[in-house]
C-alpha positions, 0 to 999 in steps of 0.5 A: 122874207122875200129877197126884194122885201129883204133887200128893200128892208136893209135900205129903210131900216134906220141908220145914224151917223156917230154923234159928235160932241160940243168940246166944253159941254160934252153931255150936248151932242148933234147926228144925222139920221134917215128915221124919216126916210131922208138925212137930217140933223139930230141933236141928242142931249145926253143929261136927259136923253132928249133927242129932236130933229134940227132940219126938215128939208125933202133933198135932206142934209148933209153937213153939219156941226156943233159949236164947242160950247154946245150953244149953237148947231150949224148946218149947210142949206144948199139950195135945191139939192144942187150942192151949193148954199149958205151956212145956218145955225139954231140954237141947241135947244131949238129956234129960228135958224139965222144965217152966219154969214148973211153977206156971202154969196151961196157956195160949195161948202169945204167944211166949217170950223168952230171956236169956243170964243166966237170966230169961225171960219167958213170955207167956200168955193165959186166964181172961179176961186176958193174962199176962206172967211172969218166970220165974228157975231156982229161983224161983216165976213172978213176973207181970210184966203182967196185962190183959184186952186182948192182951199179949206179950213184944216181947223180953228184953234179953241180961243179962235186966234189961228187958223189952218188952211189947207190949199193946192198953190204948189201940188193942186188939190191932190197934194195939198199944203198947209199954211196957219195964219192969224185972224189978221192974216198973217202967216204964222207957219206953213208946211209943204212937203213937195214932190209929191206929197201932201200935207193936211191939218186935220184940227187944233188941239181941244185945249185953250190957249193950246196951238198945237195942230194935228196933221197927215203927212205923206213923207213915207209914201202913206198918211201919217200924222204928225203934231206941229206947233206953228208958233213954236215951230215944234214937230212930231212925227208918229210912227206905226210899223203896221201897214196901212194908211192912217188918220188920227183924231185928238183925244179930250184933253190934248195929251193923246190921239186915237189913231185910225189904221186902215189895212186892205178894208179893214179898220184897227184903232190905237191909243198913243200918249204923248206924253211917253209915247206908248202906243195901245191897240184898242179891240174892236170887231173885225170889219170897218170903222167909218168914225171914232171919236174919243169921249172924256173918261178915255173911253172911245165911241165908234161906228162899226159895221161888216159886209154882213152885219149891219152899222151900229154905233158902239163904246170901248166901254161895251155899250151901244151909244144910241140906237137909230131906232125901228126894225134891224136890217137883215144881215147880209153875206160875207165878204172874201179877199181876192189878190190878184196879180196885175199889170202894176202890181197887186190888185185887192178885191171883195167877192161878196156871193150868193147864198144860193145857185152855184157858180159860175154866177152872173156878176156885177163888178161894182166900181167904187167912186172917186177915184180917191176911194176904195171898197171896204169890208163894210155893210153896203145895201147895194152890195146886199141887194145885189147879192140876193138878186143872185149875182155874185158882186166884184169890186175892185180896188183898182190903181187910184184907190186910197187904202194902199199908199200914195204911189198906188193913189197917184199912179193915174196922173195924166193917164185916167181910165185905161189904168184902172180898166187893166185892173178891173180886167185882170180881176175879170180874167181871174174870176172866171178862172176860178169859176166864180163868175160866168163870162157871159153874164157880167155887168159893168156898174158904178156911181160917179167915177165907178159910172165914168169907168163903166161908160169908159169900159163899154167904149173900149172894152165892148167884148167883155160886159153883157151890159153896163149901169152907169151912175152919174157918170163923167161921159165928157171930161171937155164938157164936164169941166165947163159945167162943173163946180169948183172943187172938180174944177180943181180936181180935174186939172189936178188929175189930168195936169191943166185944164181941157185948153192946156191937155186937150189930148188927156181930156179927149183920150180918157172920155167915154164919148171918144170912143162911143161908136165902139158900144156894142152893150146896152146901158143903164144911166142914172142922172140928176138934172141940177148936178153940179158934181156929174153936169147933165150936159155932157150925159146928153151929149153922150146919150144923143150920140147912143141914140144917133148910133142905134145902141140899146139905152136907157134913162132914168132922170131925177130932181136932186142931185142928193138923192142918196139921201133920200131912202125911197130914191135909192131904193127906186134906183136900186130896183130899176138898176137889178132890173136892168141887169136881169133883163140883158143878163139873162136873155144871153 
């Protein structure tokens, strides 16, 4: 197999998410799947094998989940691809959609949380504010929660009667609290940590009458999850000596949780008791899980995968769950460690090279999104394509990464860009070093904040970058702001420390439009006309001034802004991008 027709293979080839599961009628389960070509919703009855597919939608779909009972599957139908929507739902074995809260306005979703009696409560954001609603059969929407800072459902207990929501009041959307109210809106308890510090509810126990809430708290500079009983007051901290951050997830029947341990882009899985509070690792191949989920009988489903090895969908018990069906993707190469040595301390990265040539490679340094996110020993067909065009990838799990605590997260307050290109500057300079890669044929690339970070890095750091591919990327952080939804809205004051009238200099000093006259490098921009994550505006504004200057440029337009769910768009955008970077990479 050719390396186009390899790289090709691995983007069609059919993937799946892990299938969750109704609580109380466990056998009924709902995922997503590309066996069409786009994201759409499955549900798979587990009695007799049926599988069928829920949705139909040529942008795909994103969101959704199962009631626990199994009787109802929900999913978010934004309109357009442009992010914001109304919440329907089917029933499982199939029928007309019906909308669940047909008064509300169309939103941008932050999630739906489910109970076993009825009530549910829908998180959306607009106009300004985030909205917590309960929404009953039969009964209008009845607003729970209403604040221009971030908010969302944390969980729903099983009988309906409490309701967690997590919100921004005190530490904005990056160091959220959490507060449980009833279905009058009475508060039953609230925890805010301060200083710094977040504090998540991630869902009620799966029991009942049950009011326990699991939670993630940052008191040791790290996620950790912790039981708390609002109503009793009752708390528990869980406490792992391993490093890494964690999350966790109840298991069946409330009496333990699946710990999820990450540590440097590896993922490690642990059974803890309550009860007697022993803690039991759970084997599972070296790589990265992107989901467990307990099943009843204790075993454990999850989905695994590797920079090599493509995802599947396994069981502690050694079966495979589900197959997504189709031809397997081609495997791809493995990835290697590198720490180096930075201006605010130890930088993580992931060389992933090519099985043929020798080094000094031409090279991507593929900048990762968020910033609240890092790169992971995971299987990723951008990375495997660009691999097979010969280039070495780099990526960098530069100072705002999640993965490695909350002081290495939150070193970007008030000072986006400049902190994360020292990183990628200092990996740059030991790469070269160890003669991995070729000074003159370096790419600067990325997607949403990894795009941000390659316009950003052309403006100021022109010497360095033989071309730059950006992504939906932020060119104006003043103009971004203006045109974009809530939820970044939030974020952005969050990160920055207000909004562009109360930080105009934060804004300006970390936009790429700032420093447009100091491009030297030609540039790839990809960008989607109805984007309400990444505005077309301000990339206009951007791209206008690239042209007004003379500097080699290129764009690529496209309808939906979710096209990633889309397989031939990702792979139209893929190969324009490798073109892109053999054209400027190998005229030098």
């Amino acid at each position: 197999m050719k390396a186009e027709e390899r790289w090709q293979a691995r983007f069609r080839a059919s993937r799946m998410s892990l299938p969750s599961y109704a609580q109380l009628a466990p056998n009924r389960s709902i995922y997503l799947s590309n066996a069409t070509g786009t994201w759409e919703v499955y549900a798979w009855d587990r009695a007799n094998g049926a599988t069928r597919q829920v949705t139909d939608r040529p942008w795909g779909t994103a969101h959704a989940a199962i009631d626990p009972t199994g009787r109802w599957i929900y999913w978010f139908a934004d309109t357009g691809g442009d992010g914001e929507g109304t919440w329907l739902r089917q029933p499982f074995g199939g029928g007309p959609d019906e909308p669940v809260a047909p008064e509300l306005p169309p939103g941008q979703t932050a999630g739906i949380a489910l109970s076993s009696t009825g009530p549910a409560a829908i998180s959306l954001a607009g106009e300004g504010a985030f909205r917590v609603h309960l929404v009953r059969d039969g009964e209008p929407a009845r607003l729970l929660y209403e604040h221009p800072e971030a908010a969302w459902a944390g969980g729903i207990s099983m009988d309906g009667e409490l309701i967690a929501i997590n919100h921004g009041e005190y530490g904005g959307f990056r160091h959220p609290a959490l507060r449980v109210v009833r279905q009058s809106g009475a508060v039953v308890g609230e925890l805010h940590d301060g200083h710094g510090q977040g504090v998540v509810g991630l869902g009620f126990a799966p029991v009942p009458g049950d009011s326990r809430l699991l939670v993630l708290h940052e008191r040791r500079r790290r996620g950790e999850p912790l039981v708390w009983d609002p109503v009793s007051g009752a708390r528990r901290e869980i406490w792992l000596k391993d490093e890494g951050e964690m999350t966790a997830e109840w298991y069946h029947d409330g009496r333990a949780l699946l710990i999820h341990r990450g540590h440097r882009a590896r993922s490690h899985l642990y059974r803890y008791d309550l009860a007697g509070g022993g803690l039991t690792r759970i084997e599972t191949p070296h790589g990265v899980i992107e989901e467990a989920r307990p099943r009843p009988g204790g075993h454990v489903e999850y989905s695994w995968s590797s920079a090599s090895r493509p995802p599947v969908i396994r069981s502690t018990n050694g079966q495979v769950v589900l197959n997504a069906g189709g031809p397997a993707a081609p495997p791809s190469v493995p990835v290697e460690d590198l720490d180096v040595e930075g201006p605010g301390g130890r930088i993580h990265a992931l060389i992933s090279r090519p099985e043929n040539g020798g080094a000094p490679y031409p090279a991507v340094f593929l900048l990762h999104r968020g910033p609240a996110s890092h790169d992971r020993d995971a299987f990723s067909p951008e990375v495997a394509a660009w691999v097979d065009a010969g280039f070495a990838v780099v990526r960098v799990n530069y100072r705002g990464s999640t993965g490695y605590g909350t002081a290495w997260r939150d070193a970007l307050h008030g000072d986006v860009g400049q902190i994360e290109l020292s990183d990628v500057t200092a990996v740059r300079s030991a790469v070269i070093d160890a003669g991995i890669a070729d000074p003159d044929r370096l790419v600067l690339a990325g997607t949403a904040w990894g795009g941000y970070l390659t316009l950003l890095g052309l403006g100021t750091q022109p010497g360095l970058w033989a071309a730059g591919i950006a992504a939906v990327p932020i060119a104006c952080h003043r103009t971004s702001y203006e045109d974009e939804n809530e939820s970044l809205r939030a974020y952005h004051r969050a990160l920055l420390g207000g909004s562009p009238e109360e930080q105009p200099d934060r804004y300006a000093a970390g936009s790429p439009i700032t420093y447009v006259d100091q491009v030297k490098s030609p540039v790839l921009i990809l960008a989607a006309e109805n984007d309400t994550r990444c505005p077309p505006r301000q990339i206009r504004k951007y791209v206008a001034l690239l042209a007004e200057r003379g500097c080699e440029h290129e764009v690529y337009t496209y309808d939906a802004v979710q096209g990633n769910l889309v397989v031939a768009e990702r792979i139209a955008q893929t190969a324009l991008q490798l073109e892109f970077a053999r054209k400027h990479v190998n005229r030098r």
